[in-house]
C-alpha positions as CSV (number, residue, x, y, z in Angstrom):
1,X,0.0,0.0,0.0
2,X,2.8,2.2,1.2
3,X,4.7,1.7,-2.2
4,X,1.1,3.0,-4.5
5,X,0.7,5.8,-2.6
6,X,4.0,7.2,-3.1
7,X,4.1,6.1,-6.8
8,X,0.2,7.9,-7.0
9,X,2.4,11.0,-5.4
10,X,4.9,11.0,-7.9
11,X,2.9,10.5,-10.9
12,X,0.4,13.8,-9.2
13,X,3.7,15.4,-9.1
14,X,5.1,15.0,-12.3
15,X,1.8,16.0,-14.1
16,X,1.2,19.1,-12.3
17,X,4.6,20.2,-13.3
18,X,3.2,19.9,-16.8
19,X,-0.1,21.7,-16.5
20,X,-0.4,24.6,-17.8
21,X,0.5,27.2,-15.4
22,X,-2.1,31.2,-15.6
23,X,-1.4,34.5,-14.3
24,X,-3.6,37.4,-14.4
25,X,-3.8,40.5,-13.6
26,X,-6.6,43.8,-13.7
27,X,-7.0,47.7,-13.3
28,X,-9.0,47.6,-10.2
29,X,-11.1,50.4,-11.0
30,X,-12.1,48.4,-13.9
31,X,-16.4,48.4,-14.2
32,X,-16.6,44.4,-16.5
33,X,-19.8,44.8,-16.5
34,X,-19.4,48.1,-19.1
35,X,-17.5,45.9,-21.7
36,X,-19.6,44.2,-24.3
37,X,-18.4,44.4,-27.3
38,X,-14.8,43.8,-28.6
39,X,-12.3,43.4,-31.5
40,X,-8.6,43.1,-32.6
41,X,-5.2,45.1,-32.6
42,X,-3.6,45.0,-35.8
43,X,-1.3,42.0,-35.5
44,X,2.5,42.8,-35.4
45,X,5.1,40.9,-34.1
46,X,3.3,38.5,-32.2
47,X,6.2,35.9,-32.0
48,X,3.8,33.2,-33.4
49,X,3.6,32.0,-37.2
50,X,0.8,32.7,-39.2
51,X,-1.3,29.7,-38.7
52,X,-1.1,29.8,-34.9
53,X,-1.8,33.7,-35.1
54,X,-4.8,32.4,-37.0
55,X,-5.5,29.6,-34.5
56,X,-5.6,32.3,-31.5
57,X,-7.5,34.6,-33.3
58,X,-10.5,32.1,-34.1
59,X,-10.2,30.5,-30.7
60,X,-10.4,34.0,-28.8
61,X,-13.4,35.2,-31.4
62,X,-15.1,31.7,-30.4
63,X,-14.5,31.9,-26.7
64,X,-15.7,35.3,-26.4
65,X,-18.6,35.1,-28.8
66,X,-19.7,32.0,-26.3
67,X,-19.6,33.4,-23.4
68,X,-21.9,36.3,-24.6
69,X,-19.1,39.1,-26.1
70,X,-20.0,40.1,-29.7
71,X,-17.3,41.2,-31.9
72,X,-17.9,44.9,-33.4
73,X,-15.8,47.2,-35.9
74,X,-16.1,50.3,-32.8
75,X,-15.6,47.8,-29.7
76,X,-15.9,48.5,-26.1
77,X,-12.2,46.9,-26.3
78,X,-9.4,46.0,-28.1
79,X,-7.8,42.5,-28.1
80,X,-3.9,42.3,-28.2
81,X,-2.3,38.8,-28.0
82,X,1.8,37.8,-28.6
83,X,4.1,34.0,-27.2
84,X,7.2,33.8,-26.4
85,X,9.0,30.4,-27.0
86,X,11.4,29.5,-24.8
87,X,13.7,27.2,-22.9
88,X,13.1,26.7,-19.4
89,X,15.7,25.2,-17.7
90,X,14.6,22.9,-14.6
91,X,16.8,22.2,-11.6
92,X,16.2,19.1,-9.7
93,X,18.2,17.7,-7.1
94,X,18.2,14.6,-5.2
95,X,21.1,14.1,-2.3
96,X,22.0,11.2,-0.5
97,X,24.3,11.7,3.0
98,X,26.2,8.9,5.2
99,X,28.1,10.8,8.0
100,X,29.1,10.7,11.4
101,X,31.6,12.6,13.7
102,X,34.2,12.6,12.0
103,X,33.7,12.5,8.6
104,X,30.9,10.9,5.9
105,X,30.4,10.5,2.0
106,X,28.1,11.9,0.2
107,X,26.6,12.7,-3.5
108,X,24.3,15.3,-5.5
109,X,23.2,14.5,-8.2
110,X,21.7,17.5,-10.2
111,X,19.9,16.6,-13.9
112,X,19.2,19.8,-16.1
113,X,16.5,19.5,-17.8
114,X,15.7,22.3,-20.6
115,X,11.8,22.3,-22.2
116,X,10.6,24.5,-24.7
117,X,7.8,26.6,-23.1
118,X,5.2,29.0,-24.5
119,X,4.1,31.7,-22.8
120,X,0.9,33.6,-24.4
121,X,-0.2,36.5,-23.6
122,X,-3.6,37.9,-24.1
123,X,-4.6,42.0,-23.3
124,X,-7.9,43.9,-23.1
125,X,-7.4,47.5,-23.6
126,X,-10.1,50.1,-23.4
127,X,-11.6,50.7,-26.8
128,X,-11.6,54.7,-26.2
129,X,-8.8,55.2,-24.3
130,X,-6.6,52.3,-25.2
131,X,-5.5,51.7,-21.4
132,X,-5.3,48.5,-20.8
133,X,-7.6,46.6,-18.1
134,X,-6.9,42.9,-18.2
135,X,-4.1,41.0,-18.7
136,X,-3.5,37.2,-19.0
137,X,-1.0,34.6,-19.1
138,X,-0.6,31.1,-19.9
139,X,2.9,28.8,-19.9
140,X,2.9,25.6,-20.9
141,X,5.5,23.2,-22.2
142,X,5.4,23.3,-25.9
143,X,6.0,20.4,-28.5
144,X,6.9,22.2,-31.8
145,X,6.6,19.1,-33.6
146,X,2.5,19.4,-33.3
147,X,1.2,20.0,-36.7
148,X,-2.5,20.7,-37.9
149,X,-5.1,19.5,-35.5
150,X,-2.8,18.1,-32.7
151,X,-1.5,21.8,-33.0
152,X,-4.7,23.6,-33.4
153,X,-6.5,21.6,-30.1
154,X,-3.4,22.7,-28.2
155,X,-3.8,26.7,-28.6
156,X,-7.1,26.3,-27.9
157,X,-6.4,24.7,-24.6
158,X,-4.1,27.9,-24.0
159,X,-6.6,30.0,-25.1
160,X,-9.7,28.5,-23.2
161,X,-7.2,28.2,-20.2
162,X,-6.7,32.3,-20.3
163,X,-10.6,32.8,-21.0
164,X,-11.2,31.1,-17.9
165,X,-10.3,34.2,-15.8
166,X,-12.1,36.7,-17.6
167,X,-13.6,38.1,-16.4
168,X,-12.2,38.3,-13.0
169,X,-14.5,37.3,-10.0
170,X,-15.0,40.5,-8.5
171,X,-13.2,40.7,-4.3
172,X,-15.1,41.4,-1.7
């Protein structure tokens, strides 16, 4: 019994190391309620290639069209999104100690391990003003070797993973 548990803690371990990891943040003087209506920044630089610019642009039109935004040429706001790919390096270290009194042995041993990671970025900006009021961000580890639907299911896991926060549940 002793032995499953510990193998159930390691396998909960190593897959929440994996999970996509979000991080938002929000004007506070921000009234949600007033934004209705959106649509897109000129794209420029976004760090992604065409088809996955694509891919985030129908998955954030989708998203937002479900959960009850509608997409207008004069919006309430303005949609902004750009990734970064890059390694992320992960230290791990195990040790193992024998000692006493007067002297032990001992040994580190310290595997590097480097992933590519995508971080994606997603910004709500005022449609008037152009101040932004909500910012997200998702990392993930990234397999660049995903082509057409593989690849296309996976931004929109990003994407939905984002959405999820928006809006923000208001603090009491």
């Amino acid at each position: 019994m002793r032995v499953s548990f510990s193998l159930l803690l390691i396998i909960l371990l190593m897959i929440s190391c994996n999970a996509p990891k979000v991080f938002t943040d929000y004007a506070a003087e921000t009234n949600f309620e007033e934004y209705k209506n959106f649509n897109f920044y000129a794209i420029e630089n976004s760090g992604l290639s065409p088809l996955d610019e694509d891919r985030v642009y129908v998955t954030l039109v989708d998203s937002l069209v479900g959960k009850g935004f509608e997409e207008k040429l004069i919006p309430d706001f303005k949609i902004n999104f750009f990734a970064e790919v890059f390694n992320q390096t992960s230290n791990s270290n195990f040790g193992i100690g024998i000692g006493g009194y007067a002297g032990g042995i001992g040994t580190t041993v310290s595997p590097q391990n480097s992933k590519r990671t995508i971080a994606l970025t997603v910004e709500f900006a005022d449609g008037l003003t152009n101040s932004l009021f909500w910012q997200g961000v998702v990392e993930a580890r990234f397999k660049e070797n995903l082509k057409g639907k593989a690849r296309e299911k996976f931004i929109q896991s990003l994407v939905s993973e984002i959405l999820q926060k928006y809006p923000p549940e208001s603090e009491k």
